[in-house]
N, C-alpha and C positions, 0 to 999 in steps of 0.2 A: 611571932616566929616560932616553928614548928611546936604548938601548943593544941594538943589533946583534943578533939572535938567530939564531944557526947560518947566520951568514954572509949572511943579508939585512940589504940598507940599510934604515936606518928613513925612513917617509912621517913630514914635517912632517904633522899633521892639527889643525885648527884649531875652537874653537867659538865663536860670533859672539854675547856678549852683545848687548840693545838692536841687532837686526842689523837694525833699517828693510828699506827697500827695497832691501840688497842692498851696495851701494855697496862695503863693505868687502869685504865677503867674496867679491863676485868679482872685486875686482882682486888676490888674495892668488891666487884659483882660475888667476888668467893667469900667476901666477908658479909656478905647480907645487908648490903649498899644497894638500892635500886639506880642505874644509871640509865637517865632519861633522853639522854643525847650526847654525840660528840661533835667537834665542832675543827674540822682542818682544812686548807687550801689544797693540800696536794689531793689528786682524784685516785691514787694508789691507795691510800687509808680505807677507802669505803668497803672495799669485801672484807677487809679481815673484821674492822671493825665491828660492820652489821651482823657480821657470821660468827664471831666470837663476841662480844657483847651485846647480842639483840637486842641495840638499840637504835635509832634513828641516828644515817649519820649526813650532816649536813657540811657541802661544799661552800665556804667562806673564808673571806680574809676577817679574820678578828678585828682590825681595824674600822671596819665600816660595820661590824655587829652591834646593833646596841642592847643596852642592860634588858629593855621593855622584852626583845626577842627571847632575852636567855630564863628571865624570870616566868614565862609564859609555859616553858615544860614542867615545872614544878605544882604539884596538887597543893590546893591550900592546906591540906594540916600535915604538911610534910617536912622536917628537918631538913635544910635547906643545904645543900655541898658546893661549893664551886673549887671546880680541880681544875687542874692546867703546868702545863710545860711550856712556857712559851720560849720559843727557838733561842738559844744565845751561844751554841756551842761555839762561837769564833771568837767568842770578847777576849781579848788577852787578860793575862794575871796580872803584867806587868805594864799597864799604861792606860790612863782615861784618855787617850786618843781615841777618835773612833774615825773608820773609815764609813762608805755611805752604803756598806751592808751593816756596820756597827752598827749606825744610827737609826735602820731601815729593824735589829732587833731589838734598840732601846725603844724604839715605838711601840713594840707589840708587847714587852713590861707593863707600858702607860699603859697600853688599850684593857691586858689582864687585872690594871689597878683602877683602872675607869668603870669596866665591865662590874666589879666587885664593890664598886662605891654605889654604881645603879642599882644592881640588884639588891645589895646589901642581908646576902646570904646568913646564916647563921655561923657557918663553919666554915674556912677555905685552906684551899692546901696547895701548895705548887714545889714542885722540883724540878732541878736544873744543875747544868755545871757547877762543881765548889769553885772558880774563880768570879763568878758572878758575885757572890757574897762580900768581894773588897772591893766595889765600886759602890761609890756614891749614892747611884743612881736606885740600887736594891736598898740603900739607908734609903734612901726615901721612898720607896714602893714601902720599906717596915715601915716609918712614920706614919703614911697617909693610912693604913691598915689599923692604929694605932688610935690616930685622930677619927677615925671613924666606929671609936670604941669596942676594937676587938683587942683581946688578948694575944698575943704575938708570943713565939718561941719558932727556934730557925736552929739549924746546926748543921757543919758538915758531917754527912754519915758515912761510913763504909760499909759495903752492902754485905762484903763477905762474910762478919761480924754477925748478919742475923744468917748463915747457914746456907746463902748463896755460894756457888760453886766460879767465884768473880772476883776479882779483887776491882772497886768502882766506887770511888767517893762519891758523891753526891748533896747538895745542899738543898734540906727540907724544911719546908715553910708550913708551920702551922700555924689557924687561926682563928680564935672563939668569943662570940659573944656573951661566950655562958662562963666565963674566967680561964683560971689558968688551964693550959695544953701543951702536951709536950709528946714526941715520938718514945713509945714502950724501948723499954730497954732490952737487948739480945737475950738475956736472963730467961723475960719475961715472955719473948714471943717463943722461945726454947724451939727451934726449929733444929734440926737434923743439921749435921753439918755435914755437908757434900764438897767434892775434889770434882777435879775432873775426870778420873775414870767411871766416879757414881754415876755421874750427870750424862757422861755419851759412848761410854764405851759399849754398850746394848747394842748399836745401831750397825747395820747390815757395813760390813768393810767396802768399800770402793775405789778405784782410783783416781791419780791425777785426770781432769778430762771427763770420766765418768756421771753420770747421772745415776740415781738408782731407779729398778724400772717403775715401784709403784708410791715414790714421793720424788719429785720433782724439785724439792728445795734442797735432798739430799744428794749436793752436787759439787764437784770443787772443779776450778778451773782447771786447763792442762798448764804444766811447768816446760818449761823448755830446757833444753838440753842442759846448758850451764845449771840449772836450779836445781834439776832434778838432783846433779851429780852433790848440788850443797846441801840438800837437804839430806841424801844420803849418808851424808857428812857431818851432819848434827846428829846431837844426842839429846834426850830431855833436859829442859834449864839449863840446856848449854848457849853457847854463842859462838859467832862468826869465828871465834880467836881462837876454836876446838880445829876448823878447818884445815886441808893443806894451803902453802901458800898461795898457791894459784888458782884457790876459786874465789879467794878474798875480793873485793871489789874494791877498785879505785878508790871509788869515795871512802873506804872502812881506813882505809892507807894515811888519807890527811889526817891534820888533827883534829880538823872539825868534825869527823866522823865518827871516830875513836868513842867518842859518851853515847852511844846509842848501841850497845853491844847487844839486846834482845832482837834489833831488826832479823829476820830471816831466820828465826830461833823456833824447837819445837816446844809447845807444851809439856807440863811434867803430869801423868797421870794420878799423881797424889798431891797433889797440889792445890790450889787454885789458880785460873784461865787468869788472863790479862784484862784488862778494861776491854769488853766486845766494841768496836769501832766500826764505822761504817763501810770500814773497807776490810772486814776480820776476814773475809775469804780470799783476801790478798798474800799470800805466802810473802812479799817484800813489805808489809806495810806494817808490820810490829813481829811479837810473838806468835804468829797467828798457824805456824806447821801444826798437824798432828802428831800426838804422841808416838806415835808406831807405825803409821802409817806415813809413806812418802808422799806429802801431798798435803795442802792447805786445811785448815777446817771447813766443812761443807755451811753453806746457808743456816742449812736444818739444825748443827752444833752449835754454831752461835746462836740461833732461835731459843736452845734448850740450856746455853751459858747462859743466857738473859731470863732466864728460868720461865721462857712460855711453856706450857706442854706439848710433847710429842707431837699431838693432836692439833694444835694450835693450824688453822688454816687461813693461808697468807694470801692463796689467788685464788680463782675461780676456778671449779675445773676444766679442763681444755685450753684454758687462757694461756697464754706464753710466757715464761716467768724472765722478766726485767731484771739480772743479777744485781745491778749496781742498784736500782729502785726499792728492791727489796733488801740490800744490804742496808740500805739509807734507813728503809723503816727501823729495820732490828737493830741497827747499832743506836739509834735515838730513844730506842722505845724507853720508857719507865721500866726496868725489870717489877716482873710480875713479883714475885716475893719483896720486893719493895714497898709496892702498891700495898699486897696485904697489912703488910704492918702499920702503912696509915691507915688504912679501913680497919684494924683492930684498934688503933690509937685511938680513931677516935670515937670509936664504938664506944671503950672505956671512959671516953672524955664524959660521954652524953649520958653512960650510964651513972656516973660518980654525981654528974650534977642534977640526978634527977631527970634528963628528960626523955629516958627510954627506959624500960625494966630491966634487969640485968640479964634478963633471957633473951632481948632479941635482939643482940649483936652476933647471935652464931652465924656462923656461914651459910651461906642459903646453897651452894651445891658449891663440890669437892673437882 
């Protein structure tokens, strides 16, 4: 396992189960990660993928992949990665019930812990929901990781914490053959602390409705009559309860309503963003208004809360942009500055244990 052959250092190289739209695998690419494929069902992943991670991206159900396929991109004297997200965002906090989409994600866990006993990588790393973490079922995805003599460390993180412009728990799985590993500490990656106006307030103003003419992602839905008037009616970090009485909504009225007072709320520009979700460009579907502007966060803001770059490109040119398809990508993604700081962790891992010089974890381009 990635050992030295006639005096070359070996490339970290990496293969991105469930690799969506990228997220992961190219914030690993900025740390000087070679990623040799990614691996997802949905057929929307493939342009951003290929186009920001130039790598090969392959349409499959993880389920029918086997180890022999994923071990085959990797060069023999290469330090070996297996990264992956696999889907669980519906698993409740509060119940080992499962329905038969539950069951249908507890499969593709197994298949990420099947895949990883096959290949039996040097290094693996997975992120996902923090309520995954109190199910059973992730104990024993850590055991069998365990029993298959890696060194195991996990935690829920908060991504804002390393300098994300997001507030976004998430629980990450590290995992080595070469002893203990653990995620660097905010300290340590000392990354820039960004708000929300660092992060998007640059970007050409728009309105509700609007498109901008030369990005296509920079777009927010139109509001309707009613919205427009409540949004006009909000203030930053404010809530429905600022409004007059008559734009309140029925449901805010009951009591089951009443605990959710950020729904239909705008952004505070010094602040940090909300958890980006799959539906952020929904002005009803959390805090997702603009700070100042009347009108949702565009695609392209939530792309740059998840900390893609500007640049980052989602479709093809000419192609017709799918809002809800592309919300889906970007609210699942791996934020990019997340990613990095596994690709630093475990640069540091490999470098502490001797199996890469302490020079070639730098980042291979900015």
């Amino acid at each position: 396992m990635g050992k030295t052959v006639r005096g070359r250092t070996p490339a970290i190289e990496a293969v991105d189960l469930f690799c969506g739209a990228g997220g992961l695998s190219y914030g690993l690419t900025l740390e000087g990660i070679s990623v040799r494929a990614g691996y997802d069902l949905d057929p929307a992943c493939e342009w951003p993928f290929e186009k920001n991670v130039r790598a090969g991206f392959h349409r499959r159900d993880v389920e029918t992949l086997s180890g022999k396929e994923v071990a085959a991109h990797f060069s023999a004297a290469s330090i070996r990665l297996l990264a992956g997200c696999a889907p669980c965002q519906k698993f409740s906090s509060y119940t080992q019930k499962a329905s038969k989409a539950d069951n249908r994600r507890w499969r593709l866990l197994d298949s990420f812990s099947r895949i990883a006993t096959e290949v039996s990588p040097d290094v693996i790393t997975m992120e996902n929901v923090p309520g995954l973490a109190r199910h059973r079922r992730f104990e024993q995805f850590v055991k069998d990781l365990e029993s298959n003599g890696y060194t195991v460390w996990h935690d829920i993180v908060e991504c804002s914490h390393y300098g994300m412009p997001q507030r976004r728990k998430r629980v990450v799985v590290l995992a080595s053959k070469y002893g203990r590993i653990q995620l660097m500490a905010p300290t340590q990656f000392a990354a820039k602390d960004l708000t929300v106006k660092d992060a998007i307030a640059a970007l050409p103003k728009i309105s509700a409705g609007e498109v901008h003419e030369t990005d296509p992602l920079h777009r927010s839905p139109e509001l309707s009559p009613a919205n427009m008037k409540r949004i006009k009616a909000s203030r930053q970090a404010g809530t429905w309860r600022d409004w007059p009485k008559s734009l309140i909504l029925p449901c805010h009225q009951r009591a089951s309503g009443k605990g959710y007072p950020s729904i239909y709320g705008r952004m505070a520009w010094n602040d940090k963003s909300p958890t980006i979700t799959t539906l952020a460009y929904n002005y009803g579907s959390g805090r997702f208004g603009h700070p100042v502007q009347d009108r949702a966060i565009s695609l392209r803001e939530a792309a740059i809360l998840q900390t893609f770059p500007r640049r980052y490109s989602f479709v093809a040119p000419g192609q017709g942009v799918n809002i809800r398809a592309l919300g889906r990508l970007i609210g699942n993604a791996v934020p990019v500055t997340l990613a990095r700081v596994i690709g630093r962790s475990i640069s540091v891992h490999l470098q502490a244990q001797g199996r890469i010089p302490v020079d070639s974890g730098k980042p291979a381009r900015s």
